[in-house]
C-alpha positions in Angstrom: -0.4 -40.2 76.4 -1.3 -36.2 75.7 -0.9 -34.9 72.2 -0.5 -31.7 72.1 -2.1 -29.1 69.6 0.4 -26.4 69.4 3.4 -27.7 71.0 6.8 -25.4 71.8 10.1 -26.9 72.8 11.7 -26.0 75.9 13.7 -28.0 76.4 16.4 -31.5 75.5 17.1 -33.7 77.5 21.3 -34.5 77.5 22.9 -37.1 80.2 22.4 -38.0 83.1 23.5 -36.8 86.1 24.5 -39.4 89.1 22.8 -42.2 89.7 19.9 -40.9 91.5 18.4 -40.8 88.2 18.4 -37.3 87.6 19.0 -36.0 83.6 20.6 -32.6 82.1 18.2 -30.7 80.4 19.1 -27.8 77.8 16.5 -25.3 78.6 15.1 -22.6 75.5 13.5 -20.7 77.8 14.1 -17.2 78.8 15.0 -18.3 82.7 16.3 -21.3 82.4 15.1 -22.4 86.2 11.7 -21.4 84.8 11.4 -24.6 83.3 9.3 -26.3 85.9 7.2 -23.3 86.0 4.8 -24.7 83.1 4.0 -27.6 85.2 4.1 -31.0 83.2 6.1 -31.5 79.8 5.9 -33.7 77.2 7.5 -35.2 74.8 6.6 -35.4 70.9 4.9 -38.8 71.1 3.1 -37.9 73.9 4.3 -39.3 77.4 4.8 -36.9 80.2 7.1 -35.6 82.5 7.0 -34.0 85.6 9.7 -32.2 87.5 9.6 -32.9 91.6 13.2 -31.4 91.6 15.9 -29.4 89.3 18.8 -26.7 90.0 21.1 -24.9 87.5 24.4 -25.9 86.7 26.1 -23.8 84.4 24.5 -23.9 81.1 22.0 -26.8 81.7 19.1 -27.3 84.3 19.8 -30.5 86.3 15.9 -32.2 86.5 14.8 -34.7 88.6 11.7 -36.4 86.6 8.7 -38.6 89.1 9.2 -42.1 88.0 12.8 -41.8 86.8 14.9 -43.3 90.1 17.9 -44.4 88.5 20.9 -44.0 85.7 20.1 -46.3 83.8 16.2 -44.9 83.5 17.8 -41.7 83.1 20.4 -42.8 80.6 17.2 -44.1 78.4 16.2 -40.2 78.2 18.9 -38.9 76.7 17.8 -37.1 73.6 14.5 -36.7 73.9 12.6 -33.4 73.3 10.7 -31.8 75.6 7.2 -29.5 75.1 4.5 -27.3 76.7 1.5 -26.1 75.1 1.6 -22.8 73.6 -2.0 -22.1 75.8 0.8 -22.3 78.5 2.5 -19.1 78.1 1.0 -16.6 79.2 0.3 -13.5 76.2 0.2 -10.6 78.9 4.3 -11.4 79.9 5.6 -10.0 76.7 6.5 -6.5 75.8 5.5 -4.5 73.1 7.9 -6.0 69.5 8.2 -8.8 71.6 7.3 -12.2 70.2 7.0 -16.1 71.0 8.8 -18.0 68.3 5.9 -20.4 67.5 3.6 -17.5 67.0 6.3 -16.1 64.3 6.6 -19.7 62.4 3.6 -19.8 59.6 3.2 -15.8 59.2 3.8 -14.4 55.6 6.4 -12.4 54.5 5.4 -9.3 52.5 6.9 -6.1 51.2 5.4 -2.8 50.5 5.1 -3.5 46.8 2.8 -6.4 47.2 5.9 -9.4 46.5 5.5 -12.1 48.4 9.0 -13.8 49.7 7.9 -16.7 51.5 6.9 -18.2 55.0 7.9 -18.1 58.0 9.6 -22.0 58.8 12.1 -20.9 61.8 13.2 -18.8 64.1 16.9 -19.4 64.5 19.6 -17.7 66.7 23.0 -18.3 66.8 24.2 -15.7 69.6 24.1 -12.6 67.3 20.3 -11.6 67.4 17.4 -13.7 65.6 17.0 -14.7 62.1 13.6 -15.4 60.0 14.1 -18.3 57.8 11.9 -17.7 54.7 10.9 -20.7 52.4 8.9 -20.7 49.3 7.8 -23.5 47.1 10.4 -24.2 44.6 12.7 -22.0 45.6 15.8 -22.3 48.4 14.9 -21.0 52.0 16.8 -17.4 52.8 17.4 -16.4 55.7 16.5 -12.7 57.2 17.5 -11.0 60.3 14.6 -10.1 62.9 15.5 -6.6 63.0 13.3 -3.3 63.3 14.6 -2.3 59.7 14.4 -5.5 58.1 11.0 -6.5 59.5 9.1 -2.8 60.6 5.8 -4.7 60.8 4.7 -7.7 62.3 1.1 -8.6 62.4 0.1 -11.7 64.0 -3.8 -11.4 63.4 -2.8 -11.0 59.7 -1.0 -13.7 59.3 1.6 -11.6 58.3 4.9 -9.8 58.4 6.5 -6.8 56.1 9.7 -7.0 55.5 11.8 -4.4 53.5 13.3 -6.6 51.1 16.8 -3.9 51.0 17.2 -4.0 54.6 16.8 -7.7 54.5 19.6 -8.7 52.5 16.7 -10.2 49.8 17.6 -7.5 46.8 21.2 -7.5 46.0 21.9 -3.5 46.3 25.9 -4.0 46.0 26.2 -1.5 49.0 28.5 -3.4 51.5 27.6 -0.5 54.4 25.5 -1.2 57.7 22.2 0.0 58.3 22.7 4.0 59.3 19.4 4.8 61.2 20.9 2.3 64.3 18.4 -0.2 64.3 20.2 -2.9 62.6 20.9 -4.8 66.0 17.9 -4.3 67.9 16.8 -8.0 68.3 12.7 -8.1 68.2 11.8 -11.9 69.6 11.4 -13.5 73.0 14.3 -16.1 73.0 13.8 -19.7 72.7 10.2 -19.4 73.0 
């Protein structure tokens, strides 16, 4: 069994599929089909999978795991989370203001007046553009959208993001309007990475 040091989830395993014992998979990666393109996955305690066959069908990747011949070995899978290495994905692929989740998760969250607001403990996305969930001790976590106005800086050698605590939604300004410089919806993160 592999441990891995950093790992990212790609993917969940949901039912199976026939009895060939072949399993659904829920892909978070940006091509779904690309899942078997980081060559063997593991799960969180450490046994490993790898793919000899999947397709797409619809909204999940149907996956075809070595060792895994029938439903009911397949049926025993359901649930289980599925992760690469971040050494895996390659740095060169993404675009400038383009960033892998798990290198957001840990960075600080500053503004230009020196307040601190928390750390980065998720990246979540519910179909309308990515959100930073900030959490600091004692305190309830907030949650900020990943916007070019609400975050103008990230710096990942830092540590560090700076976030403009109006354009956040952290300081209650009472002004109910959008953003009027356009970049409220421009979405900064490589999805489900």
């Amino acid at each position: 069994m592999t441990k891995l040091a950093h790992p990212i989830l790609v993917g969940i395993i949901g039912a199976a599929q026939g009895l060939r014992g072949e399993v659904r998979v829920k892909p978070f990666t940006e091509d779904p089909m690309g899942l078997a393109d980081y060559g063997a996955l593991y799960t969180a305690d450490g046994r490993r999978f790898e793919i000899l066959d999947h397709r797409f069908a619809k909204t999940v990747v149907v996956v075809r795991f070595r060792g895994v011949n029938d439903r009911t070995a397949a049926e025993a899978l359901k649930g289980l989370e599925l992760y690469i290495d971040r050494s895996s994905l390659p740095d060169d692929e993404l675009e400038e203001d383009e960033y892998f989740h798990a290198d957001l998760e840990g960075l600080e969250a500053w503004d230009s007046e020196g307040t601190f607001w928390g750390r980065i403990s998720g990246v979540l996305d519910f179909g309308g553009g990515d959100l930073l969930e900030l959490r600091k001790e004692d305190m309830k976590p907030v949650v900020i959208p990943f916007t070019l106005a609400a975050v103008p800086k990230v710096d990942l050698a830092a540590g560090r993001i700076l976030v403009d605590p109006v354009a956040a939604g952290l300081i209650d300004t009472g002004d109910q309007g959008g953003d009027e410089d356009g970049e409220e919806g421009e979405d900064r993160s490589r999805d489900g990475q």
